[in-house]
C-alpha positions, 0 to 999 in steps of 0.5 A, a space after each residue: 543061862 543054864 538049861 534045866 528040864 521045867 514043867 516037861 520043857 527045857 527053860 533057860 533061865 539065870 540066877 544072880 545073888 546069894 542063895 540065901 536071900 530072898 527070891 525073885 522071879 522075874 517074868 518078861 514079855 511078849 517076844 522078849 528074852 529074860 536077859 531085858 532084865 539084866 539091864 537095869 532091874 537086876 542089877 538093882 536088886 542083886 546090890 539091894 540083897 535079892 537073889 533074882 531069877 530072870 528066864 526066856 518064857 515058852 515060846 523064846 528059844 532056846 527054851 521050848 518054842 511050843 510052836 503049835 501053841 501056847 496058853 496062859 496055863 503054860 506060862 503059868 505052869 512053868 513059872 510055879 514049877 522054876 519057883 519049885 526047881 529053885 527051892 526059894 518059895 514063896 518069892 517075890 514075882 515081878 511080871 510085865 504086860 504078858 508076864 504080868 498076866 502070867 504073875 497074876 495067874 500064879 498068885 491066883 492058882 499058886 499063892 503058897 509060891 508068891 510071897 508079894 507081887 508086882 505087875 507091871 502094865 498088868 490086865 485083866 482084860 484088853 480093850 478093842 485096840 489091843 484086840 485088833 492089834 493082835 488080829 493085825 499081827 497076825 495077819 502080818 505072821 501068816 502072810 510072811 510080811 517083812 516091814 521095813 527096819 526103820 520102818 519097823 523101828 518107827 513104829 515099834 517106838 510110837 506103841 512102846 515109849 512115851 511122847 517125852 521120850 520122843 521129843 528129845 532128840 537124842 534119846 528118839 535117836 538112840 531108840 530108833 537105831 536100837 529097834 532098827 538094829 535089833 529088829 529082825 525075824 519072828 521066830 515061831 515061838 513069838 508067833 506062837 505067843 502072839 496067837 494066844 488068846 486075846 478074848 478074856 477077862 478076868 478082873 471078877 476071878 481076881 477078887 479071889 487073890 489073897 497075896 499083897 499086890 502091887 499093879 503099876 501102870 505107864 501114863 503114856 502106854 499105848 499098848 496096855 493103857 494105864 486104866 486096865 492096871 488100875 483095874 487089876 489093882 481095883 479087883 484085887 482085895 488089898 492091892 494097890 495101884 502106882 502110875 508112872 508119869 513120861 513113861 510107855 510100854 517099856 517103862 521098866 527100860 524108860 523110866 528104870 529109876 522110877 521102876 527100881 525104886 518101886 519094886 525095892 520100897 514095895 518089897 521092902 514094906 
């Protein structure tokens, strides 16, 4: 991925397809790099005649770790200013849990830079859970605690992937061993994105979004519940909500066809 100075910061970031197709912007998660993407969405949307754009958020070396913290308007303002470097506004802007949220801000703040939107396990708010989970982890990153990696695995699978998931297997098998194996320190920028505030909402500021939305929710979500997308989709003037059943958090990497299929058909129409 090339480095480019974006918003005052260095941001890595990636473009795959033709220029002259239409732009999509990608925007990943909490502690996780852009290169997720690549695993199923982009190449789905490369060979359906999309030019995408996947990038580490602030926070993700070896973009700017923004250790001392880090607001939703960061993201935010990163985001709108890669969409301007890349000279293919309004784009089709894809987001998913954090980066959701980053999406529907930028639909809010920017709507001359989103052509459609699509957040997947979007929020508006969170409720006690996610709250406290948050304290949690916290706690955990000022204490320097180190769970152990199958441990970590174990429960990084139970937040993140659906029940039918787990109930095969192989499949169990081979997700365990991938969180074990790619399980390892938190960097401070992770640190940083996790410190950001969990005290907000923002469903009455998002009746105020006048581009055509689509909010996805996972079934068996744990992290973000499916009712708090449905929320984000009840808020917004003209959006609509999908639900996709056997998935969880990860849904994008569990349930990847389900996934593809959605982003393509609402991109499409």
């Amino acid at each position: 991925m090339p480095l480019a100075t974006v918003n005052g910061i260095p941001l890595n970031y990636q473009v795959k397809g033709d220029r002259a197709e239409p732009l999509v912007v990608m925007i990943m998660g909490t502690g996780s790099p852009g290169r997720v993407w690549e695993l199923h969405q982009v190449p789905a949307l490369v060979a359906a005649g999309y030019r995408v754009c996947t990038f580490d958020n602030r926070g993700i070396a070896p973009t700017f770790e923004s250790a001392d913290g880090i607001a939703i308007e960061d993201l935010v303002a990163d985001t709108a200013a890669l969409i301007e470097l890349l000279g293919g506004g309004p784009a089709l802007v894809v987001g998913t849990s954090m980066g959701a949220r980053v999406a529907q801000e930028l639909a809010l703040a920017r709507p001359e830079l989103v052509r459609k939107a699509v957040f997947l396990a979007g929020h508006g708010r969170l409720d006690q859970f996610q709250k406290t989970l948050s304290l949690g982890e916290h706690e955990l990153d000022a204490g320097g605690a180190k769970l152990p990696p199958k441990y970590e695995a174990a429960l990084t699978a139970v937040m993140n992937l659906s029940p039918a998931t787990m109930a095969d297997a192989n499949a169990a098998r081979d997700w365990l061993d991938l969180f074990e194996f790619t399980g390892g320190p938190v960097t401070p920028g992770i640190r940083a994105q996790r410190r950001m505030d969990h005290d907000f909402d923002r469903i009455a500021a998002y009746r105020a979004i006048t581009v055509p939305c689509l909010s996805v929710g996972f079934a068996d979500d744990r992290m973000i519940p499916p009712y708090l997308s449905r929320e984000v989709a009840t808020a917004i003037p003209g959006a609509r909500y999908q639900e996709i059943p056997d998935a969880g958090h990860f849904g994008y990497l569990e349930r990847p066809e389900a996934v593809n299929k959605i982003l393509l058909d609402f991109f499409a129409a």
